[in-house]
N, C-alpha and C positions, 0 to 999 in steps of 0.2 A: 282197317282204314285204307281207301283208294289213294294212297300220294300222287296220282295224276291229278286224284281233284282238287288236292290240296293245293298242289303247286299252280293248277287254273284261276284257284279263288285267287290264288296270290297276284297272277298277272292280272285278272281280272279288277283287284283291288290298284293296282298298280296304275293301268291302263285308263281308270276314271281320275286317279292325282294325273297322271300324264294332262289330260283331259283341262281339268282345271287350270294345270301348272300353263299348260298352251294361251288356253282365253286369257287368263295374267299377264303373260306377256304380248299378245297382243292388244288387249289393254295397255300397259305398260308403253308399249312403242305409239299408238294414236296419242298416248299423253306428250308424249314426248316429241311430237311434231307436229300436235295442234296449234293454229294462230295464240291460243289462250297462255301457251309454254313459254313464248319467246319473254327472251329476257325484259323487264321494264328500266332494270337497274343493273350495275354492277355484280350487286349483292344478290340478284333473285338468281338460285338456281336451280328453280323449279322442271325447266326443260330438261337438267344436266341430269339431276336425279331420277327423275322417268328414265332417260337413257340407259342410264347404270343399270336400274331395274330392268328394265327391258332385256338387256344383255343379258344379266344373269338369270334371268327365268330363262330366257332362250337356251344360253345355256345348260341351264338342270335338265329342262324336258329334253332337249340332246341327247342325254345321259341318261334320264329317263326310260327312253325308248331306248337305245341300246342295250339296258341291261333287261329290258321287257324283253328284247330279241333273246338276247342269251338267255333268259330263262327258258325261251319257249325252246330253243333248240337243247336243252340239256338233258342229258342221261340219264337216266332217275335209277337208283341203285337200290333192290331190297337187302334187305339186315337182317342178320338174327343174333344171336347172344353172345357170340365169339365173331363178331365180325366189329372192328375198331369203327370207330366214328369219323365219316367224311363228310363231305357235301352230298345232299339227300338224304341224309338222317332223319329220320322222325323221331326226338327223343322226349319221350315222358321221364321228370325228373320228380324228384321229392325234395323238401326244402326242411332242414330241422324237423322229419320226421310229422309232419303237420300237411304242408301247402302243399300241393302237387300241382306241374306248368307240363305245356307239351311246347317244345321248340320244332323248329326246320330248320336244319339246314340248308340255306345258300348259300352260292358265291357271289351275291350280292343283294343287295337290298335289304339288310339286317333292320329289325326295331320294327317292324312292321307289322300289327295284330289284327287277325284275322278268323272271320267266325266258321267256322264248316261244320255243318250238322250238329250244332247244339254246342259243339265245341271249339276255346277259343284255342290258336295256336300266336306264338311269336317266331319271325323270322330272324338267323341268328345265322352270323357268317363266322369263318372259324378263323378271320382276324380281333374278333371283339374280346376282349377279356375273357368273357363266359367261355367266350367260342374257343380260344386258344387254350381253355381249362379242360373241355370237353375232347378235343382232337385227339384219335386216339386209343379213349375210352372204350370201354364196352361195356353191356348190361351186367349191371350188379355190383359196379364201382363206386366207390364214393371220392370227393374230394371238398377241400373248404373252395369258400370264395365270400371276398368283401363283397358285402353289396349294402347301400343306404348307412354307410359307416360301421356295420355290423358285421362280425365272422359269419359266417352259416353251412351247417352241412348239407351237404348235395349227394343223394344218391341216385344212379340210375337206372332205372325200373325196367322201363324198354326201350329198346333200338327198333325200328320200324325200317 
């Protein structure tokens, strides 16, 4: 598996919410200082809350694109089976012996699923729960982890 391309789909996925998150907010701000916004009453605060919106989407996409930057400038580290798990991992797990998931590792933008060549991946920062389970690790370890109220064993398969 090419983890250049993986990590591209990811910006790639990234760069079209960037995308959206931007028109949102500038939506959000026309709302917000359209003649239609201004107060009629006391009680109306229709303009206030466009504002708030406003700010915080401007906000996210901020953030957005910064960590798009960081991604594109990061070091992409190959793995093999005695090599511990960082950022740039590509880790195929097994779940109670049944499910099998492939993760990335980032250093940011976790939760984020993505399809590359038939296959889906999640992005998973080694602050999340999972993440902080995995750090570490190397191929052919197991560990539990709560997930949906449930124990479950996690073994894993490969490091990439």
């Amino acid at each position: 598996m090419d983890k250049k391309s993986i990590f591209q789909s990811l910006i790639n996925e990234l760069q079209g919410r960037f995308n959206v998150l931007k028109q949102s907010a500038l939506d959000a701000k026309e709302a917000a200082t359209n003649e239609e916004s201004k107060a009629e009453n006391k009680y109306d605060t229709r303009g206030l809350e466009a504002s708030y919106l406003a700010g915080a989407q401007a906000k996210r996409a901020t953030e957005l694109m910064e960590n798009i930057e960081r991604l594109k400038a990061l070091k992409i580290t190959d793995f093999n089976q005695d090599t511990p798990i960082t950022s740039t991992a590509l880790i195929h797990l097994e779940v109670d012996g049944e499910e099998r998931k492939w993760f990335l590792i980032t250093p940011c933008e976790g939760g984020i699923k993505i399809n590359v060549d038939g296959l889906t991946l999640y992005s998973l920062t080694l602050e999340s729960p999972l993440g902080k389970l995995l750090k570490k690790k190397t191929q052919g370890d197991f560990f539990d982890f709560h997930t949906k109220g449930e124990l479950k064993e996690y073994e894993i398969l490969e490091v990439l």
